[in-house]
C-alpha positions as CSV (number, residue, x, y, z in Angstrom):
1,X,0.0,0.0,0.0
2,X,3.1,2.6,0.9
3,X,4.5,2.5,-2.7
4,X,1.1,4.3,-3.8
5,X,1.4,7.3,-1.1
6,X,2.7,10.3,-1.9
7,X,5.0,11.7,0.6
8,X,2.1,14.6,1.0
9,X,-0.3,12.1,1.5
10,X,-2.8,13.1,3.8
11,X,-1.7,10.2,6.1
12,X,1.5,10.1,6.0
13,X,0.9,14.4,7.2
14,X,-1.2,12.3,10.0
15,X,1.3,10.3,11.2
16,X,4.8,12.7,11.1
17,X,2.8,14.9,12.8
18,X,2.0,13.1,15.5
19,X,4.9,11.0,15.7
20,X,6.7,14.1,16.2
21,X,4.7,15.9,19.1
22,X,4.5,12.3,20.8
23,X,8.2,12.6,20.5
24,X,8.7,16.1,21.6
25,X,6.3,15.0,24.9
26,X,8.4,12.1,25.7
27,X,11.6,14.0,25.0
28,X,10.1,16.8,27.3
29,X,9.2,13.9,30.5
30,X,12.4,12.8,30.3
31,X,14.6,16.1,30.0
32,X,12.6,17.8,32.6
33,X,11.2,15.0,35.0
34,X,14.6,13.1,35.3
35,X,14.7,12.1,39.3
36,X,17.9,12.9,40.9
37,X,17.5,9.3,42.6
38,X,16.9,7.8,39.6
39,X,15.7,4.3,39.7
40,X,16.8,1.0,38.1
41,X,13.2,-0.7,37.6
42,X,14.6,-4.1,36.1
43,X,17.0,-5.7,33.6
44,X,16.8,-7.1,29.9
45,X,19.7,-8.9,28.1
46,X,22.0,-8.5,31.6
47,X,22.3,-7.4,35.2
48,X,24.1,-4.1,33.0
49,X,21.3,-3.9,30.5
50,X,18.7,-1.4,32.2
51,X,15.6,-0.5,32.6
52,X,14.4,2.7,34.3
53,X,11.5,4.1,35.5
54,X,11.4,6.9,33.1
55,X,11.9,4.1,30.6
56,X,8.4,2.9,31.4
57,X,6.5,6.4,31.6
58,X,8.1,7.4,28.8
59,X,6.8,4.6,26.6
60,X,3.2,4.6,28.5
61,X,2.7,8.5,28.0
62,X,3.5,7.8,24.1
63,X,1.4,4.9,23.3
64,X,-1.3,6.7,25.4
65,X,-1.2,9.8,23.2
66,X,-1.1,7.9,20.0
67,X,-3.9,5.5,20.7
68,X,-5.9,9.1,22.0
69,X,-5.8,10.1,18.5
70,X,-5.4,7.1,16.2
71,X,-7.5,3.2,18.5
72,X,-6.9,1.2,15.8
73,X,-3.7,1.2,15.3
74,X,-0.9,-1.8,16.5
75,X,2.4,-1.2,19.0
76,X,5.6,-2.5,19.2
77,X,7.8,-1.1,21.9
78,X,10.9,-2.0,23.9
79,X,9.1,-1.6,27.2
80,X,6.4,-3.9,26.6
81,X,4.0,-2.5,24.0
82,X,2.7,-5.0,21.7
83,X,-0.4,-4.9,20.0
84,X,-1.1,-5.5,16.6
85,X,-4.0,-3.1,15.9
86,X,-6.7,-3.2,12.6
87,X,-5.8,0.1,10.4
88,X,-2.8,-1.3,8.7
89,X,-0.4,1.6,11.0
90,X,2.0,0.1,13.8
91,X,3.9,2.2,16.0
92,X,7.5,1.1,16.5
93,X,8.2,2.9,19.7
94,X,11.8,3.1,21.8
95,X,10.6,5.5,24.3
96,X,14.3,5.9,25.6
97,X,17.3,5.1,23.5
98,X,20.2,5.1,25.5
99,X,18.9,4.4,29.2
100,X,22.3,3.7,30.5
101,X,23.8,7.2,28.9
102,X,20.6,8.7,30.6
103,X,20.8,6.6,33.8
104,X,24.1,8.2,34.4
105,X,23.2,11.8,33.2
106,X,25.3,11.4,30.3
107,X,23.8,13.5,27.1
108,X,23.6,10.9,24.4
109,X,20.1,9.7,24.5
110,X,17.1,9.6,22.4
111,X,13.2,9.2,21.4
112,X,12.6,7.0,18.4
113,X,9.3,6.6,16.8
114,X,8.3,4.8,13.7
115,X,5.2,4.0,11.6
116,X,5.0,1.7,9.7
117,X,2.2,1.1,7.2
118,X,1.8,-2.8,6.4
119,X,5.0,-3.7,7.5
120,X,7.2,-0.7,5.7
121,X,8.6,2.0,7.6
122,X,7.2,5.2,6.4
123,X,7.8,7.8,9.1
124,X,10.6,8.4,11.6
125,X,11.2,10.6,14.1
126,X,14.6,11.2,16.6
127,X,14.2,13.6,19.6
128,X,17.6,14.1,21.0
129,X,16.2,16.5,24.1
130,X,19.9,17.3,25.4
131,X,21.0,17.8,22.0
132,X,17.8,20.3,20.7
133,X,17.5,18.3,17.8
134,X,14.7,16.5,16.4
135,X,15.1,14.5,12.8
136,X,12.5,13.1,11.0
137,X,11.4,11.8,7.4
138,X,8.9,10.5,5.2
139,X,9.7,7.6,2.9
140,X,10.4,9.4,-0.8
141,X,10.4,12.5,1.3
142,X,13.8,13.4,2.4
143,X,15.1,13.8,6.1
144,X,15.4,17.0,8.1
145,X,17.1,18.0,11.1
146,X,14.5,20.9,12.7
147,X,13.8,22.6,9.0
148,X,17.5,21.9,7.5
149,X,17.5,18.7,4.8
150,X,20.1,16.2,5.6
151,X,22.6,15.1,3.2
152,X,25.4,12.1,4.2
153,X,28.5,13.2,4.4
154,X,30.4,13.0,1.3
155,X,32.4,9.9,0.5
156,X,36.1,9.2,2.6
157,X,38.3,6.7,1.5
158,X,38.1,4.2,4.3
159,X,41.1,5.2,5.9
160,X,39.2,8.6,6.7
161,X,36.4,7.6,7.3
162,X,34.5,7.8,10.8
163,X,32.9,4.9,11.9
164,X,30.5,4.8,15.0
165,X,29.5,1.5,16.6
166,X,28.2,-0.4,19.9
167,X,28.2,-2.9,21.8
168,X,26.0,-5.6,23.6
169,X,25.6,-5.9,27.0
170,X,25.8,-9.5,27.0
171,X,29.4,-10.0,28.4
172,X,31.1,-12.8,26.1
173,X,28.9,-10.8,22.8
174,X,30.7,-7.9,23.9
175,X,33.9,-9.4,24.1
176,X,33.8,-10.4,20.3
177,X,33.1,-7.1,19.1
178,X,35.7,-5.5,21.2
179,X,37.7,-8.3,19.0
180,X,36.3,-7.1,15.6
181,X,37.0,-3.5,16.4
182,X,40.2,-3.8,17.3
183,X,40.5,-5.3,13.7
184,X,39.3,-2.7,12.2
185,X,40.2,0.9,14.0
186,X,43.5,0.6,12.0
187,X,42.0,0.8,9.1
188,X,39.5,3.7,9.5
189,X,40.1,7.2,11.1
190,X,38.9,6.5,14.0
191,X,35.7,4.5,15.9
192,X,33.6,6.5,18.0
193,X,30.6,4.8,21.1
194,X,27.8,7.1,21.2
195,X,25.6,4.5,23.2
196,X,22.5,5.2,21.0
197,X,21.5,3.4,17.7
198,X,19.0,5.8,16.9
199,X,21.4,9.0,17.8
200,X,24.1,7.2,15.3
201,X,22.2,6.5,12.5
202,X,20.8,10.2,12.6
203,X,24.8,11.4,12.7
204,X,25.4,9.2,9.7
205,X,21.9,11.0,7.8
206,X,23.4,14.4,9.3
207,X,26.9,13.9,7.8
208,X,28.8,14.2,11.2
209,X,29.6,10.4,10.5
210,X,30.6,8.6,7.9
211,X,29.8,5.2,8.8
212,X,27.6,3.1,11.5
213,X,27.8,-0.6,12.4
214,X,26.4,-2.9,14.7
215,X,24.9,-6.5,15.8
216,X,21.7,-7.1,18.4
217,X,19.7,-3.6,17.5
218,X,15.6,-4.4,17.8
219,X,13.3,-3.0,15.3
220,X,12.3,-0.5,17.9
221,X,16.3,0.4,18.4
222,X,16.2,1.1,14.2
223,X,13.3,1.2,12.2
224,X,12.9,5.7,12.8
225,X,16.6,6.2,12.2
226,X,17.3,4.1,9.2
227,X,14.2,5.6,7.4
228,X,16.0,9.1,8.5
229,X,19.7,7.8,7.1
230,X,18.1,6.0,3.8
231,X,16.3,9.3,3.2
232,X,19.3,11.6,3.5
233,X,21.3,9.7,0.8
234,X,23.3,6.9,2.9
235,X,23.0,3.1,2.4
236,X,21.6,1.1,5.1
237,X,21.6,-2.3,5.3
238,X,22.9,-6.0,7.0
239,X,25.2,-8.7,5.7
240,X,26.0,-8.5,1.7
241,X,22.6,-8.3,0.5
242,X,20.4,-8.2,3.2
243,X,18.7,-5.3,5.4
244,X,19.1,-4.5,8.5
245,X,18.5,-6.9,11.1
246,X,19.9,-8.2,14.9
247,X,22.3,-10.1,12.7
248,X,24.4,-6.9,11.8
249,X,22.7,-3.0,11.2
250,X,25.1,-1.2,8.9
251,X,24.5,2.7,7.9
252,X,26.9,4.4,5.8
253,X,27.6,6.9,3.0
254,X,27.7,5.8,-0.4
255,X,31.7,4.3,-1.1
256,X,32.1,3.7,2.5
257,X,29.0,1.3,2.6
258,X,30.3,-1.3,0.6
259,X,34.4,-2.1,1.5
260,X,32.8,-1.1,5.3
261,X,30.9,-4.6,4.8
262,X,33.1,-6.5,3.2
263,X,35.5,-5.8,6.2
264,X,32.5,-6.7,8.9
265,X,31.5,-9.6,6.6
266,X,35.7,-10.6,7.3
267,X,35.8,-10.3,10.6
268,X,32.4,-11.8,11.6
269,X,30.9,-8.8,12.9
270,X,27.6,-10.6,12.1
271,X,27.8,-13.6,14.8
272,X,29.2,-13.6,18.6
């Protein structure tokens, strides 16, 4: 059905427009409402892997606003949200990218919200509150940071090029991609650990990166910023041939994309 919408659809309007106040909202709770005792409300993949409390009303204040103004449509968010709806629309929702940046007041930390519309990804949205940005974009309709379109940055031979990356919290997964970067940091500029998939991807749209990798992102960790990368010009995409996936997540400019794969394809940056 998305291939028929223009990107001034009527619906598509709908949805960036509310993805991006439920967004700003959440971004807003979280800036402003941080507790100076901030709690640790449970664990996911590890006892280092957290969940915190704003985690939880983040995600609850955004599903609740959306389902206000659109019932029928499905959820699927890190924090538990997972409906599948009847309109065709689900929300893709990680109310708090970053928690363990956030957790320790450190500034890299995000809102990602996506829409999909039977099954492709046609709006996403990145508030970065500490930051003052918020990126979005509309499938054929080009990313923007605030009014400003996005462009990738323009193509480095390897050896130049900036690569971002992270890293699981599972101890021994960790381990092996400690081993694959130290492979390849001598062959780039330089590796940089931002601690947010969503926040990355956006740098790689927004040209202050030239290349993003990494293995174990969720759909909810991906699905707004690789719309926002795809549409500002860079490549996106998994192992040789494949999208994105938990498998491997790879977001690059154009010339960096491919001999950035074939090195993570090498060193088995797809597998612990």
């Amino acid at each position: 059905m998305s291939d028929r919408l223009d990107p001034q659809d009527p619906l598509l309007t709908e949805l960036l427009d509310l993805a991006s106040e439920a967004a700003r909202r959440a971004g807003a709770l979280l800036r402003d409402g941080r507790p100076e005792d901030l709690a640790v409300a449970a664990t996911k993949s590890s006892p280092i892997d957290v969940v915190t409390e704003m985690d939880i009303a983040a995600e609850k204040l955004i599903t609740g606003f959306l389902t206000e103004h659109r019932p029928a449509d499905g959820f699927l968010g890190e924090e538990g949200a997972a409906t599948p709806g009847t309109s065709g629309v689900r929300w893709v929702i990680d109310p708090l990218d970053g928690t363990v940046n956030y957790l320790y007041g450190l500034p890299t930390w995000s809102v990602s919200i996506a829409a999909q519309l039977d099954g492709e990804t046609v709006v996403g949205v990145v508030e970065i509150p500490m930051r003052g940005e918020s990126f979005r974009a509309v499938l054929g309709g080009g990313a923007y940071g605030g009014d400003r379109p996005l462009r990738h940055r323009r193509a480095a031979p390897l050896d130049q090029a900036l690569i971002a990356t992270g890293f699981n919290y599972v101890a021994t997964v960790r381990a092996h991609q400690a081993a694959v970067a130290e492979r390849l940091i001598p062959l780039v500029r330089d590796i940089r650990r931002g601690g947010s998939a969503a926040v990355d991807l956006c740098d790689v749209a927004a040209g202050r990166l030239d290349g993003y990798y990494e293995r174990g992102l969720h759909p909810w960790d991906l699905a707004a910023g690789d719309l926002i990368a795809r549409e500002a010009g860079a490549l996106t995409g998994g192992r040789p041939g494949l999208p994105p996936s938990r498998e491997l997540t790879l977001a690059a400019s154009p010339g960096v994309f491919e001999p950035l794969g074939a090195l993570l394809e090498e060193f088995g940056a797809w597998h612990d």
